[in-house]
C-alpha positions as CSV (number, residue, x, y, z in Angstrom):
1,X,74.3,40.8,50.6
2,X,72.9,40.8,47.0
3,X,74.6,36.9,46.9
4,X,73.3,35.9,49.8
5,X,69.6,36.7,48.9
6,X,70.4,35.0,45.6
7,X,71.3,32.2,47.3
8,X,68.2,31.8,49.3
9,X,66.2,32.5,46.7
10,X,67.9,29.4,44.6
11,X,66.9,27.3,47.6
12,X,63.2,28.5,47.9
13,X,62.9,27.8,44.3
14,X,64.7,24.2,44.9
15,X,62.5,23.7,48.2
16,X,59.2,24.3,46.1
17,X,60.1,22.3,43.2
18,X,61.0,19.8,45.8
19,X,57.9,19.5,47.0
20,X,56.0,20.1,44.0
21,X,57.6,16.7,42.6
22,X,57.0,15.2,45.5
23,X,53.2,16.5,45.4
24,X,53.1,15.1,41.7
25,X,54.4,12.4,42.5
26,X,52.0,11.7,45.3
27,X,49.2,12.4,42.8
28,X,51.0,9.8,40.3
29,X,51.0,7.5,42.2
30,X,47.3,7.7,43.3
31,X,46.0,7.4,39.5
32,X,48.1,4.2,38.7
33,X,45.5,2.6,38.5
34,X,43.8,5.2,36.1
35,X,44.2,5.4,32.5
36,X,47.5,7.5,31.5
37,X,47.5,10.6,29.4
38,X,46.9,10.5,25.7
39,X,45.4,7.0,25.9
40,X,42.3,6.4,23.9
41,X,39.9,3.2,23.7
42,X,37.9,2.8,20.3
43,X,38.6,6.4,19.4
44,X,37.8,8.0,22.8
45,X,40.6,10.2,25.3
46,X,39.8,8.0,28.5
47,X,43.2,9.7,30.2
48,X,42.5,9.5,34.0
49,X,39.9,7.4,33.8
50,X,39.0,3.9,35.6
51,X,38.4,0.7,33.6
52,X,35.1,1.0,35.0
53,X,34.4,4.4,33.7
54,X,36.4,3.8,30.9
55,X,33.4,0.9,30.0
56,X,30.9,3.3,31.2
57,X,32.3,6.1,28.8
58,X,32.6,4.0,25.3
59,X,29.5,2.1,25.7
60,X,27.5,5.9,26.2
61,X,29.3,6.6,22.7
62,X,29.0,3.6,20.8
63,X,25.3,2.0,22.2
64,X,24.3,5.3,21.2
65,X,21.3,5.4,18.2
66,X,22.7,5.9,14.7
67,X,21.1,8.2,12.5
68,X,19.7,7.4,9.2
69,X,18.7,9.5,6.7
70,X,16.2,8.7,4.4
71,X,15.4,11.8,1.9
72,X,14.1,14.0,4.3
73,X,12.9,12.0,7.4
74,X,15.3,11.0,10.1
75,X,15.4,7.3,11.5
76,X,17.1,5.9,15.1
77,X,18.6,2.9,14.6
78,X,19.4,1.2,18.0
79,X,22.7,-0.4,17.7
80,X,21.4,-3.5,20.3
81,X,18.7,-4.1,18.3
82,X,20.9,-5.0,15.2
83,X,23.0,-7.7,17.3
84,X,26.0,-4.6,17.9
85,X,28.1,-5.5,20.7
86,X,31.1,-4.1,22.3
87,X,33.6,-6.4,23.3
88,X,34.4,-4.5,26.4
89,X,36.2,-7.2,27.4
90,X,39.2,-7.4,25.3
91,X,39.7,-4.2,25.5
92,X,39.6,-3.1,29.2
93,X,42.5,-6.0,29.6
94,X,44.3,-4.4,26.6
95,X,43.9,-1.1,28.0
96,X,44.8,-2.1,31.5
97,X,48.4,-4.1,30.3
98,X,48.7,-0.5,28.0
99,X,48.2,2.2,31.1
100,X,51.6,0.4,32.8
101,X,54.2,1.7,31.6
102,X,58.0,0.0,31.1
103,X,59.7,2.9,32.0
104,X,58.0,4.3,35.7
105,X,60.1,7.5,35.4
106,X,59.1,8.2,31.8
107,X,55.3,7.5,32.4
108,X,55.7,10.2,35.7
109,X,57.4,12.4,33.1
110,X,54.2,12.4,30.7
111,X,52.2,12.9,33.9
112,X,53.7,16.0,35.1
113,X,54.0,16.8,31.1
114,X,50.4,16.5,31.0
115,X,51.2,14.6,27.4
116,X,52.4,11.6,26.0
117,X,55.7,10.8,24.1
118,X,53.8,7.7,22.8
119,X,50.2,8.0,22.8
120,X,48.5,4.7,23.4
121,X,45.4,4.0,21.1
122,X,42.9,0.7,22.1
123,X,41.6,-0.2,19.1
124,X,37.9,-0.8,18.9
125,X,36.6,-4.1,19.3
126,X,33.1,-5.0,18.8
127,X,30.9,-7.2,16.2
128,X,27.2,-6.4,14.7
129,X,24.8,-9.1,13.2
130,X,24.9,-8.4,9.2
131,X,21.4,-10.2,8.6
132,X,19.9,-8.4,11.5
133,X,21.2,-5.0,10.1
134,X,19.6,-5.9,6.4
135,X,16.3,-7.0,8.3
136,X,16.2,-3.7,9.7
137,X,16.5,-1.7,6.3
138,X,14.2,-3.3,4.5
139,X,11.5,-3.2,7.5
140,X,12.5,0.9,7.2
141,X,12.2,1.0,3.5
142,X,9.3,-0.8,3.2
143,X,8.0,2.1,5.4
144,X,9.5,4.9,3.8
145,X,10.1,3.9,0.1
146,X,7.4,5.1,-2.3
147,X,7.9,2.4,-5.6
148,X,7.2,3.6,-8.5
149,X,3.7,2.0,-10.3
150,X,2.8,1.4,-13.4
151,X,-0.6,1.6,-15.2
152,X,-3.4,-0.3,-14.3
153,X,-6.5,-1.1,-15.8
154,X,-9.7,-0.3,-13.9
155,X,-11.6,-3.2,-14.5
156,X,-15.1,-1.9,-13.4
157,X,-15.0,1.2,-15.9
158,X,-12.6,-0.5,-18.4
159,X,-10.5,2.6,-18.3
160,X,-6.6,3.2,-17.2
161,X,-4.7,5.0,-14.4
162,X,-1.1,5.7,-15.5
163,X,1.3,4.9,-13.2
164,X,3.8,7.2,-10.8
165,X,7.2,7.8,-10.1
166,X,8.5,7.2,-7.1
167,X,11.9,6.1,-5.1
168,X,13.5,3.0,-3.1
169,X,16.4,2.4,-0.8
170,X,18.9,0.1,-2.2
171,X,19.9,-1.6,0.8
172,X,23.2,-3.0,-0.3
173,X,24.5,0.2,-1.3
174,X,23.3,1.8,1.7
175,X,25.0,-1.0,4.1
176,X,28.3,0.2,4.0
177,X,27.2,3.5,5.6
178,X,25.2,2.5,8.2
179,X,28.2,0.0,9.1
180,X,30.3,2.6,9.1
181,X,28.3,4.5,11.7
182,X,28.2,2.1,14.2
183,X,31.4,2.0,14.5
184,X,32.4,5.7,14.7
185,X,32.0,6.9,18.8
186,X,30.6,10.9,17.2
187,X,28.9,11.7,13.8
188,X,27.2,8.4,13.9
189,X,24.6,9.2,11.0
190,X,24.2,7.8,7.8
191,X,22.6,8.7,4.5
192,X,20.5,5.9,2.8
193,X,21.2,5.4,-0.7
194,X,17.9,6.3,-2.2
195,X,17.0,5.4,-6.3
196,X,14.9,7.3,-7.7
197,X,11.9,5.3,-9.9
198,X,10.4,5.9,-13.5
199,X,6.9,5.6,-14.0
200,X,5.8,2.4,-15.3
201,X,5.6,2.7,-19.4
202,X,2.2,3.2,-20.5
203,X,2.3,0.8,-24.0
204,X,-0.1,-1.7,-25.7
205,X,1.0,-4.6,-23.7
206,X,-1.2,-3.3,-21.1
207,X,-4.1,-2.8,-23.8
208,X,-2.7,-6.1,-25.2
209,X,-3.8,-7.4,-21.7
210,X,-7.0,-5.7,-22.1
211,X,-8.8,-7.0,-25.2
212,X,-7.4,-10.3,-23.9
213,X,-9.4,-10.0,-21.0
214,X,-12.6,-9.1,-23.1
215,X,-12.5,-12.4,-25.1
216,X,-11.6,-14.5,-22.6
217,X,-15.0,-16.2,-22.5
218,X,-16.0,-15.3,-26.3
219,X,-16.2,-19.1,-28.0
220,X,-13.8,-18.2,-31.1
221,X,-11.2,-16.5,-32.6
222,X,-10.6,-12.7,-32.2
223,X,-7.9,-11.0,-34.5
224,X,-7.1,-7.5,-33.4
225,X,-4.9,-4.8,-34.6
226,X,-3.9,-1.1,-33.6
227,X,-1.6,1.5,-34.6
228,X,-1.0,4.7,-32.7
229,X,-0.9,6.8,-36.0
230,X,1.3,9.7,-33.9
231,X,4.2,7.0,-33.1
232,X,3.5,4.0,-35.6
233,X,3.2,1.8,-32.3
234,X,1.2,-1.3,-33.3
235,X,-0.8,-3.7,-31.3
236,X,-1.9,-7.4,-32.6
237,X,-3.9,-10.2,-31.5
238,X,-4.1,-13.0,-34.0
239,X,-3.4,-10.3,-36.9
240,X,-2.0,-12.5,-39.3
241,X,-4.8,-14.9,-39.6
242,X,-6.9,-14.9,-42.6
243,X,-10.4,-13.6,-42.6
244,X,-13.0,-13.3,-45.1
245,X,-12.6,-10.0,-46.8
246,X,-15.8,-9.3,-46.1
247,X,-17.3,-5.5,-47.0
248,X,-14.0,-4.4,-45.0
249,X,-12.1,-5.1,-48.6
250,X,-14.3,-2.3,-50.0
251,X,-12.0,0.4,-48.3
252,X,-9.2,-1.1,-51.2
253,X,-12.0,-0.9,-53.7
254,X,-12.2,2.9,-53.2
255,X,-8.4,3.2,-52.8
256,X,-8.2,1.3,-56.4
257,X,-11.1,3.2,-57.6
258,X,-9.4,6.9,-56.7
259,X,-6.0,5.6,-58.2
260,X,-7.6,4.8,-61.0
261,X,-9.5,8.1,-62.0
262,X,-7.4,11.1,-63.3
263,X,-9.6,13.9,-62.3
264,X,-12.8,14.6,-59.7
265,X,-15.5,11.3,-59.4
266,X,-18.5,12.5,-61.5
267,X,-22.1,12.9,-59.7
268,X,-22.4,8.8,-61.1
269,X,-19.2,7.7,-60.0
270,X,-19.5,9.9,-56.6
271,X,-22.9,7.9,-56.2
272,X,-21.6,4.9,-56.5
273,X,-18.5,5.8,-53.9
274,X,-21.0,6.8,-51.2
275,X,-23.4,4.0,-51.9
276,X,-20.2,1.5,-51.1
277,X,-18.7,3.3,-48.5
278,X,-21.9,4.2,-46.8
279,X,-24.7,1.4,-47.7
280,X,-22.0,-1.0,-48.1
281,X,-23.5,-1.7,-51.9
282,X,-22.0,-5.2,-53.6
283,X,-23.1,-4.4,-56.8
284,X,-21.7,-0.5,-56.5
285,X,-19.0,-2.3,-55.6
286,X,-18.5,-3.6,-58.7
287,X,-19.2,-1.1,-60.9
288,X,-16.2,0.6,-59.0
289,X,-13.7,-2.7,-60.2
290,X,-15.2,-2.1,-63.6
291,X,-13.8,2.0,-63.1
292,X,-10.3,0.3,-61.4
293,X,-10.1,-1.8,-64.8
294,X,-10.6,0.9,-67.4
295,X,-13.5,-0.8,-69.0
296,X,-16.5,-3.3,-68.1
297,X,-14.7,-5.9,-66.3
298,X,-15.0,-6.4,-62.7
299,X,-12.6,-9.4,-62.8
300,X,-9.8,-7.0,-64.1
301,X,-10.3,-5.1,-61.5
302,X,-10.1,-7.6,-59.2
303,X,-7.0,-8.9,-60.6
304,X,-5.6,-5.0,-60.7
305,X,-6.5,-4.4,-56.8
306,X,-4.8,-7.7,-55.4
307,X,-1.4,-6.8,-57.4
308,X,-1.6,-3.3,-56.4
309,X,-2.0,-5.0,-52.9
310,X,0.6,-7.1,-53.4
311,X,2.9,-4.5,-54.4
312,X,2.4,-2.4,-51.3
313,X,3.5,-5.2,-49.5
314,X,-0.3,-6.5,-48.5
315,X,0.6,-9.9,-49.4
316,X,-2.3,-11.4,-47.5
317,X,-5.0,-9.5,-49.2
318,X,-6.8,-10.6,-52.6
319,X,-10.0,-10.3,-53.6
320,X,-10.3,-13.2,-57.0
321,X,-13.7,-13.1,-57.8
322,X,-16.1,-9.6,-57.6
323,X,-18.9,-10.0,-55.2
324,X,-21.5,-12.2,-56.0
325,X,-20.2,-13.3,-59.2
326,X,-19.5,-16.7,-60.4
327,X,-15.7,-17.8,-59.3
328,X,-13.7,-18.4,-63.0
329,X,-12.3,-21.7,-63.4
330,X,-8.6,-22.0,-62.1
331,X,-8.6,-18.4,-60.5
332,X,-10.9,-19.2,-57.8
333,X,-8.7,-18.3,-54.9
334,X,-4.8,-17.2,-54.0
335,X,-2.4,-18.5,-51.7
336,X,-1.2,-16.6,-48.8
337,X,1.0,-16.4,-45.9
338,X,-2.0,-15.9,-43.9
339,X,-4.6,-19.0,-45.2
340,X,-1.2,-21.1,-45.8
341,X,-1.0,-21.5,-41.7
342,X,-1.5,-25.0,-40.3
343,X,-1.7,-23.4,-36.9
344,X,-4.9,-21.7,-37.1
345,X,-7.8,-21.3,-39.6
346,X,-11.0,-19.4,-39.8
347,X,-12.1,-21.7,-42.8
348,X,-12.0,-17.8,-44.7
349,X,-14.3,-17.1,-48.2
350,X,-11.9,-18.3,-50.5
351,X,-12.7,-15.6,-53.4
352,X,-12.1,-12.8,-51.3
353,X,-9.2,-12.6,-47.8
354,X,-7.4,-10.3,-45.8
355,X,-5.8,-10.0,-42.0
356,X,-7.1,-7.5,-39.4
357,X,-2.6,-6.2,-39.9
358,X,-3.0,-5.5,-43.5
359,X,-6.4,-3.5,-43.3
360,X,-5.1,-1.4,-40.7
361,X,-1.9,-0.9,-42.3
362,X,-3.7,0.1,-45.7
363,X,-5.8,2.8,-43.2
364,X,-2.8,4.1,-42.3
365,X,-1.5,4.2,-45.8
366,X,-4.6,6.3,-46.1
367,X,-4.3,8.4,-43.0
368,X,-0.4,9.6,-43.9
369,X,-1.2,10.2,-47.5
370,X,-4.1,12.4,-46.8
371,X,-1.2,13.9,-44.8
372,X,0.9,14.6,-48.1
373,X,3.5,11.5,-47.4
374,X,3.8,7.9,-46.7
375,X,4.0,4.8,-48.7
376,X,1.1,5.2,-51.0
377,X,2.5,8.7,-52.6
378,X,5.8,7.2,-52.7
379,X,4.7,3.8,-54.6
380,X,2.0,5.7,-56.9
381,X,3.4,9.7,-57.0
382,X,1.7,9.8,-60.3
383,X,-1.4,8.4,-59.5
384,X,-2.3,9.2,-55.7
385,X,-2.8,12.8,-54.3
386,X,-3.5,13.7,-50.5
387,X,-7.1,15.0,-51.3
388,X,-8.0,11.9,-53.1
389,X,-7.0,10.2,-49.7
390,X,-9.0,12.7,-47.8
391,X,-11.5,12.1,-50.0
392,X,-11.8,8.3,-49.0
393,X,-11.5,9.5,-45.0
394,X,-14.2,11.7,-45.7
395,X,-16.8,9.1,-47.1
396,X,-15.5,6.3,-45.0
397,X,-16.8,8.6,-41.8
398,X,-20.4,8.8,-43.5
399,X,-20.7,5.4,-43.0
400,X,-23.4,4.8,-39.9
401,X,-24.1,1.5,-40.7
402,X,-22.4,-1.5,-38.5
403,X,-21.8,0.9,-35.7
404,X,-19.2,-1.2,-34.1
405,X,-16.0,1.2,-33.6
406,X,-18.1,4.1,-33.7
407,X,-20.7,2.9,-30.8
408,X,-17.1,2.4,-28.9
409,X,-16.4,6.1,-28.9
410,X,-18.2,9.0,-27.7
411,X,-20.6,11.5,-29.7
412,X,-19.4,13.7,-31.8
413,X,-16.0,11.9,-32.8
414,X,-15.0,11.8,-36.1
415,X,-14.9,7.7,-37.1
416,X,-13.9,6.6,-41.0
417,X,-14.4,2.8,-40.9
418,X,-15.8,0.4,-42.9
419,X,-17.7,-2.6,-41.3
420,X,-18.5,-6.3,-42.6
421,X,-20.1,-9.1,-41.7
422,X,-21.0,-13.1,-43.0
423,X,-22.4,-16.4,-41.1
424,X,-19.6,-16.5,-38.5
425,X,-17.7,-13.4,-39.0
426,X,-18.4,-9.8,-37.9
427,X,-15.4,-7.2,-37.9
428,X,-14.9,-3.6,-39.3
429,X,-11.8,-1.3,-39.4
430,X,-11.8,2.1,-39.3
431,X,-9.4,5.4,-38.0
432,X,-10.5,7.1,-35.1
433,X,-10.0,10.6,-34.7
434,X,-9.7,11.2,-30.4
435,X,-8.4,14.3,-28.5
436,X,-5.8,11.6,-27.2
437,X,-3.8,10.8,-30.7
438,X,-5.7,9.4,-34.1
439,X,-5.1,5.6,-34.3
440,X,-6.8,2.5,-36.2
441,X,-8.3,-0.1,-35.0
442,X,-9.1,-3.3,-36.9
443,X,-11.6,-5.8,-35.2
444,X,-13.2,-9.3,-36.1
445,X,-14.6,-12.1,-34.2
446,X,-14.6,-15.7,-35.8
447,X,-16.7,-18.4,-34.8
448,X,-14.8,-21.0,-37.4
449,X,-17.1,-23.9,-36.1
450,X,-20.2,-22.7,-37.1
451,X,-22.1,-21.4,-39.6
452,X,-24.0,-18.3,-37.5
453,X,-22.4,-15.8,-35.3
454,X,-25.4,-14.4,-33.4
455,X,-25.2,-10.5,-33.1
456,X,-26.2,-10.6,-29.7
457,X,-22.9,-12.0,-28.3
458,X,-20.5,-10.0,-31.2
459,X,-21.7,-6.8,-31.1
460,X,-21.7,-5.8,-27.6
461,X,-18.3,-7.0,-27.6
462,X,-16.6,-5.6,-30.4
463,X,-18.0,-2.4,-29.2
464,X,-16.6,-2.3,-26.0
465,X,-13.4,-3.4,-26.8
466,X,-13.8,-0.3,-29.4
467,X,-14.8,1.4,-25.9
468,X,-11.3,0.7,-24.5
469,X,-9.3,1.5,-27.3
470,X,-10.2,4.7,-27.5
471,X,-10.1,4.8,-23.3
472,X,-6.0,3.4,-23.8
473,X,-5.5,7.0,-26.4
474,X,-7.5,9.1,-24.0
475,X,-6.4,8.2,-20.6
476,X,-7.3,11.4,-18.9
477,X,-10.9,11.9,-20.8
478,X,-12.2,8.2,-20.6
479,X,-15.3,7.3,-22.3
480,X,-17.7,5.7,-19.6
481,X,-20.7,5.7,-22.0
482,X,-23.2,3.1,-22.7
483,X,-22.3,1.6,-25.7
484,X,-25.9,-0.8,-26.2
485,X,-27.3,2.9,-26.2
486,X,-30.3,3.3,-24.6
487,X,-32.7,4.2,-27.6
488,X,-31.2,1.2,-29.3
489,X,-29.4,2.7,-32.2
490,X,-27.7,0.3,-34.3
491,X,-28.3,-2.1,-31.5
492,X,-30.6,-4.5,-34.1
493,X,-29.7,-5.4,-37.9
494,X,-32.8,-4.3,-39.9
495,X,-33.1,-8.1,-40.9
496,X,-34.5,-10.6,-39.1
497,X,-33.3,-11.8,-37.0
498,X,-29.6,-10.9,-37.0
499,X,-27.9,-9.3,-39.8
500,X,-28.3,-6.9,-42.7
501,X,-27.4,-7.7,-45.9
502,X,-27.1,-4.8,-48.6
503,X,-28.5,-7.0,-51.5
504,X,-26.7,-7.2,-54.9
505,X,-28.7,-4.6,-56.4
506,X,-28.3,-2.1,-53.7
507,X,-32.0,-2.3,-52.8
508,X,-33.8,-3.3,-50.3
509,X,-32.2,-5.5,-47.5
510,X,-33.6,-9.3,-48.1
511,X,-35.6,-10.3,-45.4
512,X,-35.1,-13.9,-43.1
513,X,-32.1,-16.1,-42.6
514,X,-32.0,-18.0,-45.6
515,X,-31.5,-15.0,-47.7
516,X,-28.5,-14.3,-45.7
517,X,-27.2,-17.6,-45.8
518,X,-26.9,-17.5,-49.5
519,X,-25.3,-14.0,-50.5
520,X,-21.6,-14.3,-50.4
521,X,-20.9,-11.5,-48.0
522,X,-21.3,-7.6,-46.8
């Protein structure tokens, strides 16, 4: 009995696999014409599936947007509009000849199996428009992308903005992963490659540009020079031309005159400081060569200042004769680097020269020594101390006179300059003492082709190119002032009508034009 029901349960088993494999097979062969299992196309299980939805299936993946990130924002990029096409073609028929199978019994097998013994993988086929794609970035990063600026001038105040950082996309880099997107059917984001920008530097080119710009229209020769004293930066325009030494010389005359005392100036010798550095005095002047000689001899003195210039490496400054004196026969003049140039000439005094470079480099000389260092206590440790070179600083910044830096500036800071003036050339030099850094500035306009340089077209100008000197050093705290001055300080040479003239004797300024024309210089 126990057999028997054995036996008919073997062929209940046999009957219902029977017709379970015939079931299956029924199915089979309903979904021949359906993908098998474990097929993909471009990356996507389509088992089951018609060609048709097979089509419908990988174009919903791949026409899908790609995202692309840019820092923090999130762009769609349509894959039609950068030319990406599928080429559903080739691989529906490749798919179709890969869903027969060359073994019917083996591809029933996998069926019932509900796996594959050798999957079947479409490969993706489909092309996108390089050019198109690039086109696309840049219109997005010209959107997104924040460049970094540099510093601009502000032309109607004559002041400075500094510049920003900022960031850009470099497309190229970035191509390769948007590529890569659009042809992945999930995950299909990219991350730009974003660079991020320095500011623009903040030097004296830009201020380079500036003065440029002020003397665009000025008929002559301008001759420029800055130094950031914090960073030894300099800054020239025609700073190795040669100039007429002028009264700006005088700040060497009290550099000579200090070197050459061995204790404090007495009341007379103080006098005779101030009246130079302050009233610009000629013949004080010369009583101070006749202290740099040791003995009544201005033309010693003279001789003793240009070697000490020479000697701290001021090759283009000399002074041969003292001011107002008769020239002496043979020693008339020197020969520079500066007034040996065939390029340019400012047709300088020949008894007394210098360059707008070497006057600012003796002010610094000045500046680091009152300090306690620099060249001057290195080449005279005997003869130099840093209150001596205080000392000069101090009297320089008495001087009122020839208010050309100082009118550039606003009230109240500290300006040591000397100014000086002939015919055709006005200039002074001087060390400015800003919130925004200490720095010199040297500044001279030449007219070399004629004899008067009328006030009213140099002094405005020097003064506001003072004005955005000191605007360059305090960026943040511009001075916007009115540098005519409305009460007309300094705005008009006591002599008529254009220039004062300290006379020889330290009097009275000479009155009229003529009496001008024939002193040497102030």
């Amino acid at each position: 009995m126990l057999k028997l029901l054995q036996k008919l349960l073997i062929i209940v088993l046999l009957l219902v696999t029977s017709f379970y494999l015939l079931y299956q097979g029924f199915l089979y062969t309903r979904t021949r014409d359906r993908m098998p299992t474990g097929m993909t196309v471009a990356g996507i299980d389509v088992a089951g599936l018609t060609l048709e939805e097979v089509a419908d299936l990988v174009n919903s993946y791949y026409m899908s947007p790609v995202n692309v990130q840019h820092r923090e924002e999130t762009i769609e990029l349509n894959p039609a509009d950068i030319g990406f096409q599928l080429d559903m073609e080739t691989m529906l028929r490749e798919a179709e000849i890969q869903s027969t199978p060359d073994d019917a019994w083996l591809g029933y097998l996998e069926f019932l199996l509900g796996r594959s013994f050798e999957p079947v993988e479409v490969e993706l086929s489909a092309t996108h428009d390089r050019s198109v794609l690039l086109q696309h970035l840049e219109m997005l990063a010209s959107f997104m992308d924040q460049p970094a600026s540099g510093p601009r001038l502000v032309e109607e105040t004559e002041s400075y903005e500094m510049g920003r950082s900022g960031f850009i996309t470099d497309i190229e880099g970035s191509l390769p992963a948007v590529e890569e997107a659009l042809y992945k059917p999930v995950a299909r984001q990219a991350q730009l490659v974003i660079v991020d920008q320095e500011a623009g530097p903040f030097d004296m080119k830009m201020l380079e540009e500036s003065i440029q710009r002020q003397i665009q229209a000025f008929n002559g020769l301008g001759s420029f020079f800055i130094m950031d004293l914090a960073n030894g930066e300099e800054m020239g325009i025609n700073e190795n031309v040669a100039l007429s030494g002028l009264s700006v010389v005088k700040i060497a005359i009290l550099l000579e005159t200090f070197r050459a005392l061995d204790f404090d100036p007495t009341s007379d010798q103080a006098k005779l400081i101030a009246e130079t550095a302050v009233q610009s005095g000629n013949f004080s002047a010369n009583l101070l060569l006749d202290i740099v000689a040791g003995q009544d001899n201005a033309y010693l003195g003279v001789d003793i200042l240009t070697e000490s210039m020479q000697q701290l490496g001021l090759e283009n400054t000399f002074i041969a004769t003292p001011y107002e004196e008769p020239d002496r026969p043979g020693k008339g003049t020197h020969s520079t680097p500066a007034n040996s140039r065939e390029d340019v000439t400012t047709f300088p005094d020949p008894t007394m020269q210098t360059t707008a470079e070497d006057m600012g480099t003796l002010l610094s000389m000045i500046y680091h020594c009152a300090k306690g260092g620099g060249t001057l206590l290195a080449v005279y440790p005997e003869q130099l101390t840093p209150e001596e070179c205080q000392a000069i600083i101090d009297v320089l910044s008495q001087n009122e006179e020839g208010n050309l830096i100082r009118f550039g500036v606003p009230d109240g800071i500290k300006v040591s300059h000397k100014h000086g003036w002939a015919g055709n050339t006005h200039g002074d030099a001087g060390i400015v003492f800003s919130p925004g850094g200490d720095y010199i500035i040297v500044e001279y306009l030449v007219q070399p082709d004629t004899d008067w340089l009328v006030h009213e077209i140099s002094f405005p100008l020097l003064r506001e190119i003072s004005r955005v000197v000191f605007n360059y050093f305090n960026v943040d705290a511009p001075f916007f002032g009115d540098t005519q001055r409305e009460n007309g300080e300094g705005e008009k040479p006591e002599s008529e009508p254009d220039l004062p003239l300290p006379p020889p004797d330290g009097g009275e300024f000479p009155q009229g034009i003529e009496a001008f024309r024939h002193s040497r210089q102030v």
